[in-house]
C-alpha positions in Angstrom: 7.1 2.8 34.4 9.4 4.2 36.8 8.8 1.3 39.5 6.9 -2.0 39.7 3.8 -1.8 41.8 4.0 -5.2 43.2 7.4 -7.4 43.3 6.9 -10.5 41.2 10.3 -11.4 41.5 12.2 -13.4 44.4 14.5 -16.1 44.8 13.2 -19.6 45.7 14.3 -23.0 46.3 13.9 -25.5 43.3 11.3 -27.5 45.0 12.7 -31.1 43.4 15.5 -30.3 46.0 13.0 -30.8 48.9 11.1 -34.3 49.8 7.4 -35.0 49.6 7.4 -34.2 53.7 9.2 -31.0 52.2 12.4 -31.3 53.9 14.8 -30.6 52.5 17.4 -33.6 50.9 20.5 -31.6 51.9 20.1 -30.4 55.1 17.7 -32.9 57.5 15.4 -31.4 59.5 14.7 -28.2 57.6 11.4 -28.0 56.3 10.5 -25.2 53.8 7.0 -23.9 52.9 5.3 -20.8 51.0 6.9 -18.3 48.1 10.4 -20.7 48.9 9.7 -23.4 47.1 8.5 -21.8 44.2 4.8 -20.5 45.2 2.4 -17.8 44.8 -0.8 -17.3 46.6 -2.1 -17.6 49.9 -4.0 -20.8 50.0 -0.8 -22.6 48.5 1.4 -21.1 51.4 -0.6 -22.2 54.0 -1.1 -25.8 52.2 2.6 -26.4 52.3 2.5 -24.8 56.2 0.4 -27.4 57.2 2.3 -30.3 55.9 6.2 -28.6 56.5 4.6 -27.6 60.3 3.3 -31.4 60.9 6.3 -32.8 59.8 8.8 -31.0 61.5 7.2 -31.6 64.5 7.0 -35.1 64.1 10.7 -34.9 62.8 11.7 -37.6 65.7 9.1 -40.0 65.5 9.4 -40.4 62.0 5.3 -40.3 61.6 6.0 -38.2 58.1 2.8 -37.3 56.7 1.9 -37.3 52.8 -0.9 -36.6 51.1 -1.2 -38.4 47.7 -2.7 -37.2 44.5 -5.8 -39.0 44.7 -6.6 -37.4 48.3 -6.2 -33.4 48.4 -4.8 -31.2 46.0 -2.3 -30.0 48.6 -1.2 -33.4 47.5 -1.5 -32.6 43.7 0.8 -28.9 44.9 3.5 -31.0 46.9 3.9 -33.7 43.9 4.0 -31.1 41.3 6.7 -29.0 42.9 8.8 -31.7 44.3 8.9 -34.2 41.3 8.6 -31.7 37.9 9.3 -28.2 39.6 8.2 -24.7 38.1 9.9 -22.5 36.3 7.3 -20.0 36.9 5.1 -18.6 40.2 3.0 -22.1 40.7 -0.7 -21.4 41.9 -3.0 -24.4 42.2 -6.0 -25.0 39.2 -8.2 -27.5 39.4 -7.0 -29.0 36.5 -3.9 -29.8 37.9 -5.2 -33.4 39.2 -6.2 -36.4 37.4 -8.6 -37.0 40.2 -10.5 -33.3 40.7 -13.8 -35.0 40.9 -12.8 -36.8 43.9 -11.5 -33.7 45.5 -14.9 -32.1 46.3 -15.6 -30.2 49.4 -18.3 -32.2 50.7 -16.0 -35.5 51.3 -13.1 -33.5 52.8 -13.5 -34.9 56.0 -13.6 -38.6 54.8 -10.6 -38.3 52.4 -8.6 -36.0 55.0 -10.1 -36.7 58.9 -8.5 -40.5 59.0 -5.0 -39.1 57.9 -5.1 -35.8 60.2 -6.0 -38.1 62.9 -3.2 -40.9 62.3 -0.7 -38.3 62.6 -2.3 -36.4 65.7 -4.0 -33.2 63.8 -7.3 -34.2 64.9 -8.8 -34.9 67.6 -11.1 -37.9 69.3 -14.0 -36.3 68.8 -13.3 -35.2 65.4 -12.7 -38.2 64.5 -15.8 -39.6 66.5 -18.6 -37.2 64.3 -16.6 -38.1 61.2 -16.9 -42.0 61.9 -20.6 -41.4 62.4 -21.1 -39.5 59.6 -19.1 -42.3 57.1 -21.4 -44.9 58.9 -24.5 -42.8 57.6 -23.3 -42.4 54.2 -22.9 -46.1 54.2 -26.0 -47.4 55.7 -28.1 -44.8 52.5 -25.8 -46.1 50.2 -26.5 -49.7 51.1 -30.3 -49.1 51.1 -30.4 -47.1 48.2 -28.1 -50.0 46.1 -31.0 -52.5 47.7 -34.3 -50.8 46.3 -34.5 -51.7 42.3 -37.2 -51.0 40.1 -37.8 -52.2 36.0 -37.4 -49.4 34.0 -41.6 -49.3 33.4 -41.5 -49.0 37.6 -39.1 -45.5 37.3 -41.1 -44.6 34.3 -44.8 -45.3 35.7 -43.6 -42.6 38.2 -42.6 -39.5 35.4 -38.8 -40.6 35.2 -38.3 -40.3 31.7 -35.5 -43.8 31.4 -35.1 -46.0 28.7 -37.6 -48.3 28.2 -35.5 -51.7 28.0 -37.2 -53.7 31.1 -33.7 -53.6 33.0 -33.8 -53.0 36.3 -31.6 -50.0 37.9 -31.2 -49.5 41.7 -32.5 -46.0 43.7 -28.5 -45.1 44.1 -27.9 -45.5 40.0 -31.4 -43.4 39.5 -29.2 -40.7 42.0 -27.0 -40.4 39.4 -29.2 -38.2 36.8 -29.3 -34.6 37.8 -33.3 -34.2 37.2 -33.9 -37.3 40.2 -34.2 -36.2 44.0 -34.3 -38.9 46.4 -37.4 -37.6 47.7 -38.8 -38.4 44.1 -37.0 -41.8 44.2 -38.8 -42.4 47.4 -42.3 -41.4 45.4 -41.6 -44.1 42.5 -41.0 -47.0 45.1 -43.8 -46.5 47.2 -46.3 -45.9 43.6 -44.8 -49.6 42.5 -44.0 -51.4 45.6 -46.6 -49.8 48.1 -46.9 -47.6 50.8 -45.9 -50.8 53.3 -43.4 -52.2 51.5 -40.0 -53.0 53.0 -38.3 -51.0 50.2 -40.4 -48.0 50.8 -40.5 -47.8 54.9 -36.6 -48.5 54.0 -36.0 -45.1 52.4 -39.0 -43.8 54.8 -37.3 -44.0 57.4 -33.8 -42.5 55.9 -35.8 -39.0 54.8 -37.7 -39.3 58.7 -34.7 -38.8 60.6 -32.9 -42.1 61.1 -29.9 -40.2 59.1 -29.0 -36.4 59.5 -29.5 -34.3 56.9 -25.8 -34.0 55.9 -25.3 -37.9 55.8 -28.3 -38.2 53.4 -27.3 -35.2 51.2 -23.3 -36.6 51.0 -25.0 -40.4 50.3 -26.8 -38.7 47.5 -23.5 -36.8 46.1 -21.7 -39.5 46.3 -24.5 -41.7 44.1 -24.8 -38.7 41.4 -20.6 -39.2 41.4 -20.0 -42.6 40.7 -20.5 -43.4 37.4 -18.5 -40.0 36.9 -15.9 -41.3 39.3 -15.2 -44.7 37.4 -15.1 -42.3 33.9 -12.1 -41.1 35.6 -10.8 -43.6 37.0 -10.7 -45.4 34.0 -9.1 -42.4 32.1 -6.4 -42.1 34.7 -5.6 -45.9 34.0 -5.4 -45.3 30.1 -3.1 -42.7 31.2 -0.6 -45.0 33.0 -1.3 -48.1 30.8 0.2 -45.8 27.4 2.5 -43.6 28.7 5.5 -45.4 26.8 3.2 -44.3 23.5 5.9 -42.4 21.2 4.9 -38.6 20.5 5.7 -37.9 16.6 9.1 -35.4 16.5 7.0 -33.7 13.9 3.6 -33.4 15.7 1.9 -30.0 14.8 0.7 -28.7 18.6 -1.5 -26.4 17.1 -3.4 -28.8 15.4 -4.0 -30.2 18.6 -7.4 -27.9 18.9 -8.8 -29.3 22.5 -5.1 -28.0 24.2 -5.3 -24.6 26.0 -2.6 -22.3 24.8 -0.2 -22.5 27.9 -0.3 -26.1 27.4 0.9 -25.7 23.4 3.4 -23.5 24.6 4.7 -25.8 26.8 4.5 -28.9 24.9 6.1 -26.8 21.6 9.0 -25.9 23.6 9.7 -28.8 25.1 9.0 -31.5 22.7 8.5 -34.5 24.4 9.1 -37.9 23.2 6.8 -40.1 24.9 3.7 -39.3 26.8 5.0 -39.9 30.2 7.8 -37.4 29.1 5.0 -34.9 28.2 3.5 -36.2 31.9 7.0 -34.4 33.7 6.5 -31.3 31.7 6.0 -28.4 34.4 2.9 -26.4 33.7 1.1 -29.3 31.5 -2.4 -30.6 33.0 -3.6 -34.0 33.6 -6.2 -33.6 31.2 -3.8 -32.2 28.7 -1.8 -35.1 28.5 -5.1 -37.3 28.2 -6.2 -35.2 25.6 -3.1 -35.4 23.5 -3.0 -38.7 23.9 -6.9 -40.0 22.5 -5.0 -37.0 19.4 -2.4 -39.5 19.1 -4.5 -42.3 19.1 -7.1 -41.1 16.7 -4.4 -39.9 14.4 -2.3 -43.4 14.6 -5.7 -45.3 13.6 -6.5 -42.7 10.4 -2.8 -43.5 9.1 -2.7 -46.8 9.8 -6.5 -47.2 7.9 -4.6 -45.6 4.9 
């Protein structure tokens, strides 16, 4: 090779020297975002651009803004860089954040709209469709949560459930991939009647009452939940047993459900404690939760013995 193609190569900042706002700690009211602070890619440029440029122009009012972990992954990018650092060109992967499956497109506007508006990067009527379109998502929810069937009404219609005479509300039946609400709709009127409450309820939803969009995100947000409080509750485990000791010995390649980047990592560091392995630059989320249930499940076969 006489010359490289493409640079891969520069100098940078080590982002722990800059602030969540990503100003700088040395020198106040320099902001720096992009290849800087440690960065390859486009999308992650123009992430850090957006908070560096709100920030220093707010610089006076001291309105900083943040975006936490559980809210954007420009969040996740910012938190990464500024707490563990890189020692390597960072691009953002999904499974970088313990909260991914709260990070979807279609609730961008209700996890991000509020906080661009707070600190002036939206505007009134931004803000006004957004508010309308929350209220929608509410007022499905809250019918959908209202309309409960025994598991012979779901299953009188062809919804193949469980057959345990428990009753389970229209938004938890939104929760199974093969149920539309359109077929939710079907069961309640076949059961409760054509006139029922329940039925002109969810009637009216699919006849216009709603737009489209606030029906469809409702509906997302129903087939989410139970997925949402998996995670939530893994995320917990996470932050309850993070003290848990790593052994000095462990074998990372026995470790079969870690990627090889995060062996790597993990071999050449060797952490001590989980929420050691947590500061690691490079390790996932979902790495540390899968090394941990290792732990665990290893811990209980000695212990047994």
């Amino acid at each position: 090779m006489v010359q490289p193609g493409y640079g891969v190569e520069y100098d940078y900042v080590d982002p722990r020297e800059l602030r969540p706002t990503l100003e700088t700690r040395k020198c106040a009211g320099l902001f720096l975002a992009g290849q800087i602070n440690g960065t390859t890619g486009y999308e992650e440029a123009a992430a850090q651009g957006i908070i560096a440029g709100a920030n220093a122009a707010a610089v006076e009012s001291h309105e900083q803004l943040v975006v936490s972990r559980a809210s954007g992954y420009i969040g996740v990018l910012i938190d990464d860089l500024t707490r563990r650092g890189t020692s390597e060109p960072y691009r953002m992967f999904s499974s970088r954040a313990e909260y991914r499956l709260s990070l979807r497109p279609d609730n961008a506007d209700s996890r991000l709209t509020p906080l661009g508006y707070q600190h002036g990067l939206v505007s009134e009527a931004r803000k006004a469709i957004q508010d309308e379109r929350a209220e929608e998502i509410r007022v499905v929810t809250s019918v959908l949560e209202a309309v409960q069937l025994s598991s012979h009404g779901w299953a009188n219609s062809g919804i193949a459930v469980t057959q345990d005479g428990a009753y389970t509300s229209a938004a938890a039946m939104l929760a199974r991939s093969d149920v539309s609400l359109e077929a939710v709709w079907a069961a309640v009127r076949q059961e409760c009647g054509e006139d029922s409450s329940q039925a002109r309820d969810i009637g009216q939803l699919l006849s216009g009452r709603v737009s489209r969009s606030g029906l469809a995100a409702a509906a997302v947000e129903c087939y989410y939940r139970p997925y949402l409080a998996r995670q939530d509750h893994n995320v917990e485990i996470l932050r309850r047993d993070e003290e848990l000791e790593i052994p000095h010995n462990l074998d990372y390649e026995s470790v079969g459900s870690l990627s090889r980047e995060d062996r790597e990592k993990l071999q050449e560091f060797r952490p001590v404690s989980i929420a050691h392995a947590g500061r690691i630059p490079g390790v996932t989320p979902s790495a540390i939760f899968r090394l941990l249930k290792y732990i665990q499940k290893s811990k209980k076969i000695y212990d047994a013995n």
